[in-house]
C-alpha positions, 0 to 999 in steps of 0.5 A: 488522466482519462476521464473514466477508468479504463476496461479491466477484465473480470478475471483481472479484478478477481486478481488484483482483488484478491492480492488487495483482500490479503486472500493470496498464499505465501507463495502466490503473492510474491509471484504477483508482484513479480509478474506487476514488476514485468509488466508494465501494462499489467502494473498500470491495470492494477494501479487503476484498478486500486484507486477505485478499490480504495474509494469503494473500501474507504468511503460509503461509495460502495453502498451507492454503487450497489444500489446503483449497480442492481439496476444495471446487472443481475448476478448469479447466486453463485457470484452473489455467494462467493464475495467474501467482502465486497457485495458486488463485483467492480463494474468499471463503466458503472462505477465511473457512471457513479463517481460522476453522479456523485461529484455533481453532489458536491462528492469527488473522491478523486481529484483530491486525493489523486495527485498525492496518491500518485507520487506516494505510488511512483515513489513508494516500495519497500526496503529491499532488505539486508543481505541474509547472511545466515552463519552468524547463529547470535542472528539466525532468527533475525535473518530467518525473518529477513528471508521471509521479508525479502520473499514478500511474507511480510506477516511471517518476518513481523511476527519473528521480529515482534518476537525478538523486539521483546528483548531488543526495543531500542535496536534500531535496525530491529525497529526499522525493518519491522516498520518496514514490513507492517509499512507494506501490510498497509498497518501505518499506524504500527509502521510509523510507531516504529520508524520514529523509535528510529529517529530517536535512536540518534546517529542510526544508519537508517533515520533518512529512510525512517524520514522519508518513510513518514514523509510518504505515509503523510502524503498517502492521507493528504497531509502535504504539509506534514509530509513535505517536513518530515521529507526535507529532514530526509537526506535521501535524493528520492526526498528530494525528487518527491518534495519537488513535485508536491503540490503547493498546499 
């Protein structure tokens, strides 16, 4: 891995900004992750640029970069005024300039958590999805929602299941893909409610991806101890695979 990230473009970190922000439509999204799955240089660009983001959104960091920053750069009031979330726009060479003052401190953000978040990246993507069979009225709203899923609009088909889990709390391919989409929103703590209803419904069809599943949002919070328990109970040869290359910890 380089010592310092490499040169993205401004119009670049607006985008990859803006799909980790959540701000794209309905229909942008899906196009975007498309486009990451052609483009392999693109893909490596946003991977890059995420691991910074989330060092920047997940710790006091971006307080210091922008202090620092100021001393560098003078933003226009239009730029100044258009950050909905972040006070200043990501300077790769300074906030690599930043990481490095601040692991002289005692403060690496990295290097840590770099390897675990590598593998939960080459190894994480969402479940593909059931086929969307639409005759079957007792299933409309279910396959409605696995439509929308499937289409990368996570939001829509949590809230369609949601609706159906009310009468349906024990259907455990109900409980699996709803995981699944709060899985890929980023809401792990709901993901992981739901993918353990799954567990407990023995003998379900779905317990080696619910397993595995865990087994990558422990490793993606660095719990490698916890993640390689809940991976060795997964059948899936991507488990296998995953708990070769974990570090020993």
């Amino acid at each position: 891995m380089d010592k310092y990230p490499k040169y993205i473009s401004q119009e670049k970190q607006e985008l990859f900004e803006r799909y980790l922000l959540n701000e794209m439509d309905k229909a942008e999204q899906p196009a975007f992750l498309a486009k990451l799955d052609a483009d392999a240089s693109l893909k490596a660009e946003f991977n890059e640029f995420k691991k910074l983001f989330s060092a920047v959104e997940e710790t006091s960091l971006h307080e210091k970069m922008n202090e620092y920053h100021k001393t560098f750069e003078t933003y226009s009031s239009k730029e100044a005024t258009s950050k909905k979330r972040f006070p200043f726009r990501i300077n790769y060479g300074i906030a690599a300039s930043v990481i490095l003052l601040l692991s002289l401190g005692g403060i690496w953000y990295f290097n840590a958590g770099n390897k675990t978040e590598k593998l939960f990246d080459e190894f994480y993507s969402p479940d593909p999805g059931l086929p969307t069979v639409m005759g079957d009225t007792n299933n409309y709203d279910f396959y409605e929602a696995m439509v929308a899923y499937k289409h990368g609009d996570y939001d829509q088909a949590i809230e369609k299941w949601k609706k159906l889990l009310v009468t349906q709390q024990q259907n455990d391919t109900l409980n699996y893909f709803l995981a699944s989409a709060q899985m890929a929103i980023g809401d792990e703590k709901t993901a992981n409610a739901g993918f353990l209803k799954v567990i407990a419904n023995k003998g379900s069809v779905f317990e080696d991806e619910a397993y595995f599943y865990l087994g990558l949002q422990a490793l993606k919070r660095g719990a490698i101890p916890e993640a390689k328990s809940l991976l060795e109970l997964s059948k899936k040869e991507a488990s296998k695979e995953l708990l070769n290359q974990l570090p020993n910890k």
